[in-house]
Backbone as a printed PyTorch tensor [residue, N CA C, xyz], in Angstrom:
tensor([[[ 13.3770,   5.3310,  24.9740],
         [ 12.7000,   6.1630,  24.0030],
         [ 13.2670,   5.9410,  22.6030]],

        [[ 14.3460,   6.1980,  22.5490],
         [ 15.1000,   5.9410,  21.4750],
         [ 14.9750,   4.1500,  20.4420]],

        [[ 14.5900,   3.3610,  21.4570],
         [ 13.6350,   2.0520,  20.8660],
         [ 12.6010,   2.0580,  20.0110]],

        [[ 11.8660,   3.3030,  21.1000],
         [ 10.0470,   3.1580,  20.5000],
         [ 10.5160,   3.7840,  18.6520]],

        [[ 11.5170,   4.3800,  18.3590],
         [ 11.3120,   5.2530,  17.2550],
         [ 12.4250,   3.9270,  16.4380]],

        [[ 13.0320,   3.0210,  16.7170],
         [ 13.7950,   2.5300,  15.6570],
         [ 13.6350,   2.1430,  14.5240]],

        [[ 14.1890,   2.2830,  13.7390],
         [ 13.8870,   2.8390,  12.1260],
         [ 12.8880,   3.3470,  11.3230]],

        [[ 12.3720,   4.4390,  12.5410],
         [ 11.6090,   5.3130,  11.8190],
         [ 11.6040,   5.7210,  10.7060]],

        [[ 12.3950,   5.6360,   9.9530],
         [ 12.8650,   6.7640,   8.5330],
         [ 12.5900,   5.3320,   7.6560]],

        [[ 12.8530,   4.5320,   7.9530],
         [ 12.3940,   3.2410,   6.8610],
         [ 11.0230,   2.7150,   7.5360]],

        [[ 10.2400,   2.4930,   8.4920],
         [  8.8070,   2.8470,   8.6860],
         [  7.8120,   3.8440,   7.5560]],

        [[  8.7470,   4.6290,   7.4820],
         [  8.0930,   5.8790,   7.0320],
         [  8.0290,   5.8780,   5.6240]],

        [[  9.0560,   5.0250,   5.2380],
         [  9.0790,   5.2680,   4.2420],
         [  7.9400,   3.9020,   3.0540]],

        [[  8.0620,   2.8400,   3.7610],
         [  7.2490,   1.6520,   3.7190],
         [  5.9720,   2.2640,   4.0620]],

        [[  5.5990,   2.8600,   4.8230],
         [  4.6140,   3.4630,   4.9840],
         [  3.8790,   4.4660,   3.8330]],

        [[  5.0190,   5.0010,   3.2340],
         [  4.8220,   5.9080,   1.8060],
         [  4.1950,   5.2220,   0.4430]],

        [[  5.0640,   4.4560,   0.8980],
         [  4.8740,   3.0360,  -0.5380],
         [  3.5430,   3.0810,  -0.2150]],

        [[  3.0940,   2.1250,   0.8110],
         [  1.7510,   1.7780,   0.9090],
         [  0.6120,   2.7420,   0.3660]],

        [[  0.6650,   3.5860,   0.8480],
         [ -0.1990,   5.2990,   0.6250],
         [  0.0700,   5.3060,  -0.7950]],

        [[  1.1760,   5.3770,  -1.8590],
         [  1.0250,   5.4090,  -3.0030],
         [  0.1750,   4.5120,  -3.7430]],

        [[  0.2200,   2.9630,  -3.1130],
         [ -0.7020,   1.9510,  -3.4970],
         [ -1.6690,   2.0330,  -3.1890]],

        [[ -2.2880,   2.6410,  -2.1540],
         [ -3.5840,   2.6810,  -1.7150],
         [ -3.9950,   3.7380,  -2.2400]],

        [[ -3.3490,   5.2110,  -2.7880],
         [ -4.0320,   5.7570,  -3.5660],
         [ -4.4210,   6.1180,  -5.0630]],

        [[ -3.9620,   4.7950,  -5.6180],
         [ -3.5620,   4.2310,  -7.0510],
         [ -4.5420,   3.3210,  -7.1320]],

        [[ -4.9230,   2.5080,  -6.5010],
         [ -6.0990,   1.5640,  -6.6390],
         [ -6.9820,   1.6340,  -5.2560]],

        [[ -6.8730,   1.9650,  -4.1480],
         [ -8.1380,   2.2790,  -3.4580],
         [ -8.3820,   1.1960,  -2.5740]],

        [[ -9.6370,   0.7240,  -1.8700],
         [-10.3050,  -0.3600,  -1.4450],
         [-10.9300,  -1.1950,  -2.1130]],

        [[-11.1100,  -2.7970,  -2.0710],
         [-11.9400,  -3.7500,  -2.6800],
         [-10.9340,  -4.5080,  -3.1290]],

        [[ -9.9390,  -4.8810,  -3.5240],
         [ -8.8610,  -5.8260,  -4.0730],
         [ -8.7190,  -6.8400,  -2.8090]],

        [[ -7.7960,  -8.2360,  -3.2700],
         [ -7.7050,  -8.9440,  -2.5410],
         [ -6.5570,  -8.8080,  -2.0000]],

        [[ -6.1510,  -8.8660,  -0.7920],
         [ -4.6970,  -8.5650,  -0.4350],
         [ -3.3110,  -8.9730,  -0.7770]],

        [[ -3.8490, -10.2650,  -2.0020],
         [ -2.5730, -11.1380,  -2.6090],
         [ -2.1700,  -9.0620,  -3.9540]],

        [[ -3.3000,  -8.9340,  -4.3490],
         [ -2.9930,  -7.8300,  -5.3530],
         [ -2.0520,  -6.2480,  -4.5670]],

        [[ -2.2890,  -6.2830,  -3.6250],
         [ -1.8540,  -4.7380,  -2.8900],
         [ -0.3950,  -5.8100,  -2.5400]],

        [[ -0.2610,  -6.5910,  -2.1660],
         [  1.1400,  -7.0800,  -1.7230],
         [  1.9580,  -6.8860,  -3.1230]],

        [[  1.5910,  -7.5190,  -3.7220],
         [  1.9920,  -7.8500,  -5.2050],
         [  2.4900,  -5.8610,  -6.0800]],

        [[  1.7610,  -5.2970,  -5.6180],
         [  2.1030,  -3.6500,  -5.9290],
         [  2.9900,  -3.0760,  -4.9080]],

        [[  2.2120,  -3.1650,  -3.6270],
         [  3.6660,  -2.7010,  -2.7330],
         [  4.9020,  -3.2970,  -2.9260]],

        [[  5.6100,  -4.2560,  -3.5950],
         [  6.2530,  -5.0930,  -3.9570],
         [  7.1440,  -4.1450,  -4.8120]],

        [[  6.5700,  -3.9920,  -5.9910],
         [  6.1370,  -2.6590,  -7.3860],
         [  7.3530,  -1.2870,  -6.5280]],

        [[  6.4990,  -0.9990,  -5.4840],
         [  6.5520,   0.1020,  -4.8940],
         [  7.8790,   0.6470,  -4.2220]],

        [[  8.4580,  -0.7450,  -3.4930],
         [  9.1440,  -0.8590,  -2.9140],
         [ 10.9690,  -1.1040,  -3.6540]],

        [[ 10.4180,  -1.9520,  -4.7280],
         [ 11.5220,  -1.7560,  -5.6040],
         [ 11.9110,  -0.5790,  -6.3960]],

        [[ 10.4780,   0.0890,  -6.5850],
         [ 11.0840,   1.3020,  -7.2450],
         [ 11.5250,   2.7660,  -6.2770]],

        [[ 11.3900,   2.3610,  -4.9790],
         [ 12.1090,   3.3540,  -3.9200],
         [ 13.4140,   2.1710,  -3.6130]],

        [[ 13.9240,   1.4090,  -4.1090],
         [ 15.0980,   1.1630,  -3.8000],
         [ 15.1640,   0.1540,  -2.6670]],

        [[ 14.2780,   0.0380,  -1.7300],
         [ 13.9500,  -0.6240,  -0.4630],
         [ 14.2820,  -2.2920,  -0.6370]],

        [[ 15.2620,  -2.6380,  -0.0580],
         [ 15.2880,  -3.9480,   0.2010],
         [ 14.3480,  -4.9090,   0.9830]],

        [[ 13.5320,  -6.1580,  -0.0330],
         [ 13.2250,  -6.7940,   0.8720],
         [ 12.8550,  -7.8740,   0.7750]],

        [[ 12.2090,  -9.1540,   0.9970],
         [ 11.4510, -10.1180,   0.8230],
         [ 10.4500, -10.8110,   0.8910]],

        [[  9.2340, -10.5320,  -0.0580],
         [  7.9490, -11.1070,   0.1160],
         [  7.8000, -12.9070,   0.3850]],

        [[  7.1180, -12.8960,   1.2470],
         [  6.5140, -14.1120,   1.8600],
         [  7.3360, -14.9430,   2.3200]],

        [[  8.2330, -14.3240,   3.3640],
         [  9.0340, -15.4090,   4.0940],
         [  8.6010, -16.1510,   5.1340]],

        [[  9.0820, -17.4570,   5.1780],
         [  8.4000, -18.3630,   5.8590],
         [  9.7270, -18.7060,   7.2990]],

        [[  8.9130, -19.1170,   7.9390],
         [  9.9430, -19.4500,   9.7960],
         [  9.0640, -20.0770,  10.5260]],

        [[  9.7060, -21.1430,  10.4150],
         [  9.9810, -22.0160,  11.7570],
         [  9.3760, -21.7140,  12.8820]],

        [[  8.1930, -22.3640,  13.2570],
         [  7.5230, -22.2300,  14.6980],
         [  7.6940, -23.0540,  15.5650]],

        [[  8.3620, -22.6810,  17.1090],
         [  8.5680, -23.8950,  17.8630],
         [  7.6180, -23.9070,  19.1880]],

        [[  7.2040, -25.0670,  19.3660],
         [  6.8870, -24.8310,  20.6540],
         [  7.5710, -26.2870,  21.5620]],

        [[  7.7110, -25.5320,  22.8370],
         [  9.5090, -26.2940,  23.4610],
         [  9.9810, -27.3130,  23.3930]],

        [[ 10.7650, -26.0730,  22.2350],
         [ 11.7280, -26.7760,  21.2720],
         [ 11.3820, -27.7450,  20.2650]],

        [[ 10.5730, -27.9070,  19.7570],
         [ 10.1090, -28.8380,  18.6570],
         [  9.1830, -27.8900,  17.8090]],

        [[  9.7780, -28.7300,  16.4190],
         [  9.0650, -27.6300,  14.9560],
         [  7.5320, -28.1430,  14.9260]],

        [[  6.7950, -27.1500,  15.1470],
         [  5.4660, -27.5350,  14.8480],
         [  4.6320, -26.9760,  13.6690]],

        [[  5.3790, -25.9570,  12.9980],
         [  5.1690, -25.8160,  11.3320],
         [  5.6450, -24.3550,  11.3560]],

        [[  5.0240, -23.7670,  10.6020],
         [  5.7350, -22.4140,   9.4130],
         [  4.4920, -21.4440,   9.5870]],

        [[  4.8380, -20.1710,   9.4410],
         [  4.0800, -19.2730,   8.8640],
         [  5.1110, -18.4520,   8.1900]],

        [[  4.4440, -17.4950,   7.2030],
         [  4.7600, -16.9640,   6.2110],
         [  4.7230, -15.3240,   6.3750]],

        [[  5.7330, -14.3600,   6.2860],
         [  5.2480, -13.1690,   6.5800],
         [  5.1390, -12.1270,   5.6110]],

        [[  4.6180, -11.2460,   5.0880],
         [  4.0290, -10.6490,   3.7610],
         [  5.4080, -10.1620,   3.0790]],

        [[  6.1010,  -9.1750,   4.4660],
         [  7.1520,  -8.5660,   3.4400],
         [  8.4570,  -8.6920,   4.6380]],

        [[  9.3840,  -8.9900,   4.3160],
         [ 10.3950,  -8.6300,   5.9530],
         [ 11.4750,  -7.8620,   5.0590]],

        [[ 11.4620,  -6.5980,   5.5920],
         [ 11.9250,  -5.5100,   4.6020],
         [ 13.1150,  -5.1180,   5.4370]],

        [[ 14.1470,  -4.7670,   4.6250],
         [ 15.9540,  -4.9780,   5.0010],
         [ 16.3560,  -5.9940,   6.3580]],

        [[ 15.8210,  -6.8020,   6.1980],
         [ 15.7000,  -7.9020,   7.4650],
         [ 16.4020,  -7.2700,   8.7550]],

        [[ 14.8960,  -6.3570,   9.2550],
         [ 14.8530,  -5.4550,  10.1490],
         [ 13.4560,  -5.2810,  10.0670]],

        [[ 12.5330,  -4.9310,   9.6040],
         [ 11.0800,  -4.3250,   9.7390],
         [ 10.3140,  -5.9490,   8.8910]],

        [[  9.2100,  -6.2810,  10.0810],
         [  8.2100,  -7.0720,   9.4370],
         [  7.3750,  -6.4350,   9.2120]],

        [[  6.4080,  -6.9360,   7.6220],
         [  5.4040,  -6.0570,   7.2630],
         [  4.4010,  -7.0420,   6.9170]],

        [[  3.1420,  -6.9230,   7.6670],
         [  1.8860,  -7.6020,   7.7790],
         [  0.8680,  -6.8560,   6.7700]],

        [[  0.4500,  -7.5260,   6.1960],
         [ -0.7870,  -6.7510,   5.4210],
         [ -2.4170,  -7.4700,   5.3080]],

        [[ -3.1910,  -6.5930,   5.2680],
         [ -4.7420,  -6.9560,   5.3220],
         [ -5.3530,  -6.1920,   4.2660]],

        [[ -6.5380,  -6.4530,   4.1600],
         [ -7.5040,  -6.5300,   3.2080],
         [ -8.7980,  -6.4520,   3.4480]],

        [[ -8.8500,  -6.1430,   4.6980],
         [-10.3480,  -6.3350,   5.6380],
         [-11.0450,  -5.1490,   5.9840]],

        [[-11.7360,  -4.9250,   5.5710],
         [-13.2130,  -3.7810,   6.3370],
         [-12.8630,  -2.9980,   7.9440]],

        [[-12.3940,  -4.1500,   8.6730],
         [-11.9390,  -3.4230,  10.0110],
         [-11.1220,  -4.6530,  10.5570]],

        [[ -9.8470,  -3.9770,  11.3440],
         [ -8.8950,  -4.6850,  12.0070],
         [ -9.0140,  -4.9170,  13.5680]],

        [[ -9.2960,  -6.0530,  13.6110],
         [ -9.3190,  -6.5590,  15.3320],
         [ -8.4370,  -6.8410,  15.7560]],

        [[ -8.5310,  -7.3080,  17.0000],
         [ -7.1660,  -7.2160,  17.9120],
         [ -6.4240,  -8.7930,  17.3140]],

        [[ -7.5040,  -9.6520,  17.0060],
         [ -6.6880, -11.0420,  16.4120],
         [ -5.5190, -10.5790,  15.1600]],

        [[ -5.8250,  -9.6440,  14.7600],
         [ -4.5960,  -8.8510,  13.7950],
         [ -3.2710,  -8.5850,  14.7320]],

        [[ -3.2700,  -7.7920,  15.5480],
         [ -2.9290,  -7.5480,  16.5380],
         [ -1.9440,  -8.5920,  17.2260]],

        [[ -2.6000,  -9.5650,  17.2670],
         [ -2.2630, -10.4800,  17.9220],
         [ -1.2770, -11.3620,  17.1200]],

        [[ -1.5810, -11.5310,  16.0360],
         [ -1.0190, -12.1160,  14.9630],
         [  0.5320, -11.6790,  14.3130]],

        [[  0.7580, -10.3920,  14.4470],
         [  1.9860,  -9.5940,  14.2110],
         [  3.0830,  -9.4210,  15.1500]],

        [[  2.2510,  -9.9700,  16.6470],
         [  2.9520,  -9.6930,  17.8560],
         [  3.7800, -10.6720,  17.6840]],

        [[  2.8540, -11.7960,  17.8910],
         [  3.2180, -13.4040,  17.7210],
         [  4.2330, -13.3990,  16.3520]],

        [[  4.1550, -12.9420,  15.0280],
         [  5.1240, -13.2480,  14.1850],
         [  6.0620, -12.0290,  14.7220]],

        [[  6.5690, -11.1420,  15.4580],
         [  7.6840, -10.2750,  15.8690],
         [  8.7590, -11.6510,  16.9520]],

        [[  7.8500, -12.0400,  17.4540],
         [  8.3730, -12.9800,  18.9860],
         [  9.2330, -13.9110,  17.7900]],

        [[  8.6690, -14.7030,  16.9300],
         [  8.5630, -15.8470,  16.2250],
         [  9.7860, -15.5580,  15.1750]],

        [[  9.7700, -14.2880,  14.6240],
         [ 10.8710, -13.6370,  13.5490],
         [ 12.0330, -12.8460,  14.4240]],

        [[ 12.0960, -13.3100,  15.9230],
         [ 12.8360, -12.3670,  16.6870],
         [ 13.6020, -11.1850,  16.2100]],

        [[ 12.0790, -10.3960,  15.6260],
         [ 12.3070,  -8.9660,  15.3170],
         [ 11.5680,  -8.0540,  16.3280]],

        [[ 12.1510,  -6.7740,  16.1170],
         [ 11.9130,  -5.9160,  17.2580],
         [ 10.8510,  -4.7490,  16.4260]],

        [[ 10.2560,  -4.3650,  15.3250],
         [  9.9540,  -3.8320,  14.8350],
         [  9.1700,  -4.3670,  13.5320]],

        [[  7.5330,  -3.7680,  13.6720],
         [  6.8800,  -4.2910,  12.7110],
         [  5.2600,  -3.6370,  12.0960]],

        [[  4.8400,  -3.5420,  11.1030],
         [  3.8980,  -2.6950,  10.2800],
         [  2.6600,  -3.7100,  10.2980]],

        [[  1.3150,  -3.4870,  10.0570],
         [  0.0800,  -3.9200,  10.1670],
         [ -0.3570,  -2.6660,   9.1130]],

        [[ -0.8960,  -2.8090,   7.6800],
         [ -1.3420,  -1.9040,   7.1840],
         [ -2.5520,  -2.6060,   6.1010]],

        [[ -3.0510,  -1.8220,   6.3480],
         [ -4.8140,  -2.2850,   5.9810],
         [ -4.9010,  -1.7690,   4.7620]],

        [[ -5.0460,  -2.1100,   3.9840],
         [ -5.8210,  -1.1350,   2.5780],
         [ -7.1860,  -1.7980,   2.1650]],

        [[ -8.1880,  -2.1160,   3.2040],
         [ -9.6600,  -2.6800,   2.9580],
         [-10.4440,  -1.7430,   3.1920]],

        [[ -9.8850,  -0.6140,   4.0340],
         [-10.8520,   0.2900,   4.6110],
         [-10.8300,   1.5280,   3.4410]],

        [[-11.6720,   2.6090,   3.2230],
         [-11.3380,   3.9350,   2.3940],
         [-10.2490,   4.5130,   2.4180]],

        [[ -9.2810,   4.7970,   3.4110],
         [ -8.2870,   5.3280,   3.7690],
         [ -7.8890,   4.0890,   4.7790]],

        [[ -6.5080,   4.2390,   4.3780],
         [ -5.0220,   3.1590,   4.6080],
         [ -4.7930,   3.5240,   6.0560]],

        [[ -4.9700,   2.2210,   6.3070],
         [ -4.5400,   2.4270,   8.1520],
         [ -3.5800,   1.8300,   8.1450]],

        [[ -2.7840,   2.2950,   9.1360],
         [ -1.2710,   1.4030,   9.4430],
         [ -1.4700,   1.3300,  10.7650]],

        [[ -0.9110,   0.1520,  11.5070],
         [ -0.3450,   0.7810,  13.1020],
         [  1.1930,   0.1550,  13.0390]],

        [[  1.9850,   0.7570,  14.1680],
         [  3.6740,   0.1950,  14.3260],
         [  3.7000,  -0.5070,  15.3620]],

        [[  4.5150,  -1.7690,  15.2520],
         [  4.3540,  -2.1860,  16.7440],
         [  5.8560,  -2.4420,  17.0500]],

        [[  6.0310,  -2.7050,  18.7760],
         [  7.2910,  -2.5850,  18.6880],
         [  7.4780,  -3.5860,  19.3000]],

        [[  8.7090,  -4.6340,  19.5780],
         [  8.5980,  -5.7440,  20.1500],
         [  7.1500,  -6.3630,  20.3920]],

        [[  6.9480,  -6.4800,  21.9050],
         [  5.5100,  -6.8030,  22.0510],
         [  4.3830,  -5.9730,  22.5030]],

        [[  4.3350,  -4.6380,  21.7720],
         [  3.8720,  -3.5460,  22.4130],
         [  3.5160,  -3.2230,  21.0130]],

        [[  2.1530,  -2.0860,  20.2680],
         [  2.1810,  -0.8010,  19.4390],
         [  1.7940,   0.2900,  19.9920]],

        [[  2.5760,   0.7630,  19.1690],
         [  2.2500,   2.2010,  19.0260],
         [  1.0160,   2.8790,  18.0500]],

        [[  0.5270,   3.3930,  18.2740],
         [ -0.3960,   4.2240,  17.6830],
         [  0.1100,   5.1540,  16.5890]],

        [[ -0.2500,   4.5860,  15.3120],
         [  0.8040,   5.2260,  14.3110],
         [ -0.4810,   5.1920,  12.9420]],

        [[ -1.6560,   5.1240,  13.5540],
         [ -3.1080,   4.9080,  12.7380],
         [ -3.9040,   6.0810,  13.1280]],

        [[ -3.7580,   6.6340,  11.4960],
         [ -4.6540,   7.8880,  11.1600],
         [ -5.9370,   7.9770,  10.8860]],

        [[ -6.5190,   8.4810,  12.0750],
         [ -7.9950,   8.5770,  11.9150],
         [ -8.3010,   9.6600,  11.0910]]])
């Protein structure tokens, strides 16, 4: 139990950021612009972190290229971001795969395409339901 909640209080708080950005400019931007503010956001709560880090993809054992991840915040929480109308499971899928890949245990999916800012949390290879209808 004590897993499913790890670093809740910095979840929460990345989570805050976002909500300030999303209710400062809204829906319709491209997601390079909401990264680029949560960025903004994040420095001015103090939050350590690093936009667009890139890692090493292997498959056994050989580099078969890079992906890039939006924010990896106190290198502990990955943070995925979208820009899209509605989030499918290939989202989903995509965050799991960069948690395995960033052998992190904890990670954010937050949408600001829709009217109101969806987030979900995921945890290793599992989420949680952390998206406000």
């Amino acid at each position: 139990m004590a897993e499913k909640y790890k670093y809740k209080e910095l979840t929460e708080r990345i989570i805050g950021c976002a909500m300030q950005v999303h209710s400062t400019l809204g829906n319709g931007f491209q997601e390079v612009i909401y990264q680029r503010c949560l960025g903004i956001e994040l420095d001015e709560s103090e939050i350590s972190h690093a936009r667009e880090v890139e890692m090493p993809i292997f498959y056994k054992g050989k580099d078969v290229g890079t992906r890039r991840v939006d924010f990896l915040v106190e290198d502990k929480v990955l943070v995925e971001l979208k820009a899209i109308s509605v989030i499918d499971d290939s989202q989903y899928a995509q965050i799991i795969n960069y948690l395995e890949a960033f052998k992190l245990e904890i990670g954010l999916l937050i949408n600001f395409g829709e009217r109101r800012l969806r987030f979900k949390r995921f945890v290793k290879s599992q989420s949680e339901g952390d998206d406000p209808s």
